[in-house]
PLY file of the C-alpha trace (Angstrom):
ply
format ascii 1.0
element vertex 322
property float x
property float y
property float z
element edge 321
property int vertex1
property int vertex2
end_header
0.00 0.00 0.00
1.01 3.19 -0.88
2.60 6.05 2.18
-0.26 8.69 2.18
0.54 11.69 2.69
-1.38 13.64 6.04
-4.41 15.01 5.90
-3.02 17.92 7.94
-0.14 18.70 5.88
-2.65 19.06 2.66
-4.72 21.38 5.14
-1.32 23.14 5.81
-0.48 23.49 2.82
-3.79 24.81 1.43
-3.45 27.76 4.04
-0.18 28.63 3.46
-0.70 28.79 0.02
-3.72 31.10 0.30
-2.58 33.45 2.66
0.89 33.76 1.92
1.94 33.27 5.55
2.70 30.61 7.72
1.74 32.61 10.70
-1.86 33.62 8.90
-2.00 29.98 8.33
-1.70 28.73 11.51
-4.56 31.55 13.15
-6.74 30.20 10.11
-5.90 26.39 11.23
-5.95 27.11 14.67
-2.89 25.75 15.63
0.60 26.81 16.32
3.08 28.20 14.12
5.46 25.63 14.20
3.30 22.91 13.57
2.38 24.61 9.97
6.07 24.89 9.69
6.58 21.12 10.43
3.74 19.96 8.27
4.82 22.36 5.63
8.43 20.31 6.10
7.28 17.09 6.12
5.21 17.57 3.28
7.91 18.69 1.12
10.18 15.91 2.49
7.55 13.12 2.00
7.45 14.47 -2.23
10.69 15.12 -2.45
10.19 18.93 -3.37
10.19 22.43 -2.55
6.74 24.21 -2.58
7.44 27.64 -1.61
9.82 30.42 -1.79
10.39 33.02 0.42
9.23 36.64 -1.08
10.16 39.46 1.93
7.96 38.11 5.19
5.73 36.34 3.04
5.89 33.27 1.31
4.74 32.28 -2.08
4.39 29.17 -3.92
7.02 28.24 -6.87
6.22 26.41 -10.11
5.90 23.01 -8.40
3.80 24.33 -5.45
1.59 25.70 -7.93
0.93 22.73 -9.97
0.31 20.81 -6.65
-2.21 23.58 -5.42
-4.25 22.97 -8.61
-4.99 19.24 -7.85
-5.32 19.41 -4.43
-7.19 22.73 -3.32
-10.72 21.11 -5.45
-9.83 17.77 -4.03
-9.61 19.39 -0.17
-12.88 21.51 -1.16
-14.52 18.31 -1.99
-13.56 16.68 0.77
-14.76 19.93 3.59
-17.95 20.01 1.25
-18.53 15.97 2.07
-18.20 16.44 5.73
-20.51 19.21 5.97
-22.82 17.13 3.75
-22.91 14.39 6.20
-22.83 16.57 9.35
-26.61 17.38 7.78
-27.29 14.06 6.83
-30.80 12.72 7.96
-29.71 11.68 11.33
-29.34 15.24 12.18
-32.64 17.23 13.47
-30.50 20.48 13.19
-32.14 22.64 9.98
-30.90 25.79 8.49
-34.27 27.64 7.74
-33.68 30.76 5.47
-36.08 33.88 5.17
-35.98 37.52 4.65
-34.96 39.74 7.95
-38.60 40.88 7.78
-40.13 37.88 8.12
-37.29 36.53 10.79
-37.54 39.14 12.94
-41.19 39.94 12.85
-42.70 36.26 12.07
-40.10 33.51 13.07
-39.26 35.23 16.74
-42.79 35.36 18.11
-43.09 31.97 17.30
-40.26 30.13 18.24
-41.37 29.49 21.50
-44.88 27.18 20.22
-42.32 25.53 17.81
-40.49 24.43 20.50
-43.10 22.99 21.99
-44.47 21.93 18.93
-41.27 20.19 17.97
-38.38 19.90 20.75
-36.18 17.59 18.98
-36.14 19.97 15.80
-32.71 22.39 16.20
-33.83 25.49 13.52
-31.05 27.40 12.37
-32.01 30.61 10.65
-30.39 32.39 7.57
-31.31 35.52 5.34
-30.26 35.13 2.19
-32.56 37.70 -0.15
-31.24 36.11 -3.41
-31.53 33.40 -4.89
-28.99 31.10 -4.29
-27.98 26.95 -4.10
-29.30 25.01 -1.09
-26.38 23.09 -1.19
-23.42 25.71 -1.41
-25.08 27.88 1.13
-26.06 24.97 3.60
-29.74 25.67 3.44
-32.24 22.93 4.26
-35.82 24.77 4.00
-36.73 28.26 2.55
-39.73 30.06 3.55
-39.69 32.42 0.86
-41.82 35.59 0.09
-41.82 35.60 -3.13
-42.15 33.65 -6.38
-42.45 30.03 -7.09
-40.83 29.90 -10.79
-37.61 31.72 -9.57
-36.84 27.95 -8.00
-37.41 25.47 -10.78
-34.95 22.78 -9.12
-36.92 22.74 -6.09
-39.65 21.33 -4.58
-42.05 24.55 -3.45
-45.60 24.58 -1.62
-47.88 27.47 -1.50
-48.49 28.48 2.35
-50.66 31.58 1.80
-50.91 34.50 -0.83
-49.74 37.83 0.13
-51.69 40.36 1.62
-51.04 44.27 1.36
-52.07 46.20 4.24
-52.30 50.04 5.58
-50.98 50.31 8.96
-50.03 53.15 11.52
-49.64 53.25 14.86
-53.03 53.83 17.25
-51.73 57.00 18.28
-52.11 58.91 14.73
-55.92 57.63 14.42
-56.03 59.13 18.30
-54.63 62.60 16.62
-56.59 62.28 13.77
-60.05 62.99 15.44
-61.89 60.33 13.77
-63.17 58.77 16.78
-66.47 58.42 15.25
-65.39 56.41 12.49
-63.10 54.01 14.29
-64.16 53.78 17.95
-66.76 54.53 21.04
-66.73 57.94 21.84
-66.87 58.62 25.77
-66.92 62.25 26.88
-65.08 63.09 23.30
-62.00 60.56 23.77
-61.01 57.00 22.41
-61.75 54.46 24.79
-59.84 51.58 22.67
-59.00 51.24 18.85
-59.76 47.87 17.47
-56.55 45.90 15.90
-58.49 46.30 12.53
-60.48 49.78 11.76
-63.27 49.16 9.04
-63.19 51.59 6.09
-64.61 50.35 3.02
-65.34 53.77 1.57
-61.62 54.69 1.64
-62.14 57.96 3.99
-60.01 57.18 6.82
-56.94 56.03 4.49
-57.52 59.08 2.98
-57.68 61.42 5.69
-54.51 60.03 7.22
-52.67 60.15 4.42
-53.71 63.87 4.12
-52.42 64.54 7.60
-49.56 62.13 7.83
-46.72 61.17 5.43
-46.35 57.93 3.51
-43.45 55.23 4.41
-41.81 53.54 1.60
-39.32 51.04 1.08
-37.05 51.18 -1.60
-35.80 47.12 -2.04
-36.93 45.84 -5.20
-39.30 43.42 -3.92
-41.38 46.11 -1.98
-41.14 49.07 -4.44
-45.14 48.28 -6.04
-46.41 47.70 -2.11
-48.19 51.41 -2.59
-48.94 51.26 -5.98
-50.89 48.18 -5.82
-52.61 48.89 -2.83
-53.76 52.54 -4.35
-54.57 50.93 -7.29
-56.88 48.45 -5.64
-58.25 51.47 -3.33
-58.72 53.50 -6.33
-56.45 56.36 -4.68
-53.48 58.18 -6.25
-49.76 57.50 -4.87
-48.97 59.55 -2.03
-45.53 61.38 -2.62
-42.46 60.34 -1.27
-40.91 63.03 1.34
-37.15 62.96 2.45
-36.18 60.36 5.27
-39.19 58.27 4.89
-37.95 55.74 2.30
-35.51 52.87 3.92
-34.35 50.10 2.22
-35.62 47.23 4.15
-39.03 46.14 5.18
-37.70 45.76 9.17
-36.91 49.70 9.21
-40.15 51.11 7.55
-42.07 49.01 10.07
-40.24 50.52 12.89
-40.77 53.96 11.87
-44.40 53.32 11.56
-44.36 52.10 15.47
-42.33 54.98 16.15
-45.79 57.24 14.45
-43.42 58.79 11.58
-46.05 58.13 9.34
-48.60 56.00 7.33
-47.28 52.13 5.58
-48.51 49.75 3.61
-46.88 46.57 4.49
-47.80 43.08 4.27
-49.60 41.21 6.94
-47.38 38.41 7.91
-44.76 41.13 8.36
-46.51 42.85 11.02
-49.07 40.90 12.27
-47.59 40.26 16.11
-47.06 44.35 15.76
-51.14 44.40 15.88
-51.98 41.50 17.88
-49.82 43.56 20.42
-51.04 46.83 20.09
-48.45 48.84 18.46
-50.18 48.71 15.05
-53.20 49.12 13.65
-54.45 47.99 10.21
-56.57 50.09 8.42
-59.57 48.80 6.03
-59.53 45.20 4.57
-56.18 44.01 2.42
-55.13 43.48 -0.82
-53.84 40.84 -2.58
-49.89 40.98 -3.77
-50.03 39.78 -7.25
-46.44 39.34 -7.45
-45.78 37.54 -4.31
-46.94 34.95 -2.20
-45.57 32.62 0.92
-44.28 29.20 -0.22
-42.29 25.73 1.89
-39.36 25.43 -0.65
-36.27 22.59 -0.37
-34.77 20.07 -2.27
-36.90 16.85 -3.26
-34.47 14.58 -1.81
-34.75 16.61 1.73
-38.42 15.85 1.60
-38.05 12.57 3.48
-36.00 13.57 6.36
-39.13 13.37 9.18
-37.74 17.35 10.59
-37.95 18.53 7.39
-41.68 17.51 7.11
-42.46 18.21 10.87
-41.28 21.59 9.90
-43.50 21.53 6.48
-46.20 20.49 8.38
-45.76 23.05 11.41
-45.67 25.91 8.57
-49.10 25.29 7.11
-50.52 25.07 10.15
-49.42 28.82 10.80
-50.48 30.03 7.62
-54.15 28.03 7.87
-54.66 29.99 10.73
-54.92 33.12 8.88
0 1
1 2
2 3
3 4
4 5
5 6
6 7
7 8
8 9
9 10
10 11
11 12
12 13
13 14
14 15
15 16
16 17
17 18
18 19
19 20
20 21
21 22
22 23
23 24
24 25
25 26
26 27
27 28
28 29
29 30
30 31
31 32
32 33
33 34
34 35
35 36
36 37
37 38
38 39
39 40
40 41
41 42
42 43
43 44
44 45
45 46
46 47
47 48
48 49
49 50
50 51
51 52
52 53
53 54
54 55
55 56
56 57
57 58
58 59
59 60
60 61
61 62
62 63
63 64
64 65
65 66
66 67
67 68
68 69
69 70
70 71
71 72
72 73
73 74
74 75
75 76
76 77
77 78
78 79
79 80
80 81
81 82
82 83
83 84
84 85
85 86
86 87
87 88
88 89
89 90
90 91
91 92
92 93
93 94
94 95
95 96
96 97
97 98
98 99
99 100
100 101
101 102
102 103
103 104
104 105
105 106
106 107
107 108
108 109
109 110
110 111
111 112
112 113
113 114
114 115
115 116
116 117
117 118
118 119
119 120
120 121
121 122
122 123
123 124
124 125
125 126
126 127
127 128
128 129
129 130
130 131
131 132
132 133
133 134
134 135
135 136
136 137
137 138
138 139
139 140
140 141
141 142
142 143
143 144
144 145
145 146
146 147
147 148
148 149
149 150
150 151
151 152
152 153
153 154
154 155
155 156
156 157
157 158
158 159
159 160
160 161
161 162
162 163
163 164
164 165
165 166
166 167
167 168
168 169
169 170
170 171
171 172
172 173
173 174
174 175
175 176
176 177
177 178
178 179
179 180
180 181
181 182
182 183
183 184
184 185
185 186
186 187
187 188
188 189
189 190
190 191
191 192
192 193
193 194
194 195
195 196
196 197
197 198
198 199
199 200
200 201
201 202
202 203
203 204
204 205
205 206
206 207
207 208
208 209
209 210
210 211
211 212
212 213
213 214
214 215
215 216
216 217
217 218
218 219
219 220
220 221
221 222
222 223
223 224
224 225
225 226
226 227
227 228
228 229
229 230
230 231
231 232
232 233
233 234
234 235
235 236
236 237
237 238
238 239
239 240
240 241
241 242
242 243
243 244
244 245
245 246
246 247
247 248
248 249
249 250
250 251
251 252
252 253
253 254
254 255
255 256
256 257
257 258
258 259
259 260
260 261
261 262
262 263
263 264
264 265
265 266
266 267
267 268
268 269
269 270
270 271
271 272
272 273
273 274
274 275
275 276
276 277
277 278
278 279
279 280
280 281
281 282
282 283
283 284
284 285
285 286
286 287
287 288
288 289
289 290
290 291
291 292
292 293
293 294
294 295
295 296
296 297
297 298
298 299
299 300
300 301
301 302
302 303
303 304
304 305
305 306
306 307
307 308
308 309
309 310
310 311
311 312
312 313
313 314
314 315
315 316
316 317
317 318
318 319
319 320
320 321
């Protein structure tokens, strides 16, 4: 049988090679500097070569070191991309569940607690990757993705719920606005309580606070028609955009609504634990997001791993309860 040559001097090596310091090498590895040196050493001794040359305080590799760092940097890639494969492998019940911030931070948190007790052997890990992107490279099990189902054609996706649009502010402008009649029981002139939902199918409300307050917008891609297609559906014109009322995430503009900076229309699974709490309220009945919905997305093969599907499972439960 053939002499193999050390994992850990190919490791080494690999470092070495990429930073361009045995020193750098050895913080990346973790281990001391003289133990890169060695396996550096032994590697060389073991092919009967010189790898590197010495280039100031760095080191760099020579012709040979560079034709060995071809072959064996994809081979040691492979080899790291294995083991993580199998550290997921369906023994695990650790998943890495990926979702916009929005949805993480405003969805996934007030929840966590029922999944727990819902499932207490499943471990969720949670990422936020807004592209698209490979399962695989980025170590994703499940998506829950807001957004469209054709943009993943190699995976498997379920619809969970359509999207709904809605207007939202926080209780204290409909307070200021005066509208008590329209949205709550007068008692000696003031607002007793405003409802988590305000009926106002003729539009006047909306209107009136969006005459006294100023719009929110968010400037990502996927949220720049939120306004438009409400207004459309509410037959009312676009409110303009004023100057430090645009932000470029979703997590932000809600904020600034709680905060009573202005009028936003947002959609419901974003904010709908900012209601049921008190710090928002919606305004008239939602619209449907033609360009977006709520889908369960993965790879087929992932499908058969039982904390994968108690997960599935756990998800349209949530969105049934709509």
């Amino acid at each position: 049988m053939r002499k193999l040559v050390p994992l850990k001097s190919i490791y080494a090596f690999v470092a070495v090679a990429e930073t361009g310091s045995m020193t750098e090498a050895a913080e990346v590895l973790n281990v001391s500097h003289s133990a890169v040196s060695q396996a550096i050493k032994s590697l060389e001794s073991q092919l009967n070569v010189t790898l590197f040359r010495r280039v100031g305080r760095r080191v760099e590799l020579n012709q040979d070191g560079r034709r060995y760092y071809r072959k064996v940097a994809p081979a040691l890639m492979q080899i790291v991309e294995a083991s993580e494969s199998i550290a997921r492998s369906p023994l695990s019940n650790r998943l890495t569940l990926n979702m916009v911030n929005s949805l993480a931070l405003h969805w996934w948190i007030p929840r966590v607690t029922e999944f727990q007790a819902y499932a207490p052997h499943v471990d969720v890990r949670i990422s936020n990757i807004a592209h698209i992107f490979d399962f695989e490279q980025e170590g994703v099990d499940v998506a829950l993705l807001h957004g469209k189902a054709d943009e993943w054609p190699d995976y498997y996706c379920e619809k969970l719920g359509d999207d709904e649009l809605i207007m939202v502010c926080s209780p204290q402008l409909l307070e200021n606005l005066n509208a008590v009649d329209a949205v709550s029981r007068i008692d000696d002139g003031k607002i007793n309580s405003v409802s988590t939902m305000i009926e106002d199918e003729s539009g006047v409300i909306a209107a009136r606070l969006l005459k006294a307050y100023p719009a929110i917008f968010v400037s990502n891609p996927r949220r720049q028609a939120d306004w438009q297609v409400w207004c459309d559906e509410k037959g009312m014109a676009v409110p303009r955009q004023q100057k430090n009322l645009t932000f470029a995430a979703s997590v932000h503009a809600v904020q600034a609504a709680i905060r009573r900076l202005g009028v936003l229309i947002s959609h419901k699974q974003f904010v709908r634990d900012d209601i049921k709490h008190g710090m928002l309220v919606q305004v008239g009945q939602p619209v449907l997001n033609p360009h977006q919905a709520f889908y369960f997305v993965s790879s087929p093969d992932k499908l058969k791993h039982e904390s994968v599907m108690t997960l599935r499972n756990w998800l349209k439960t949530q969105f049934s309860e709509l």
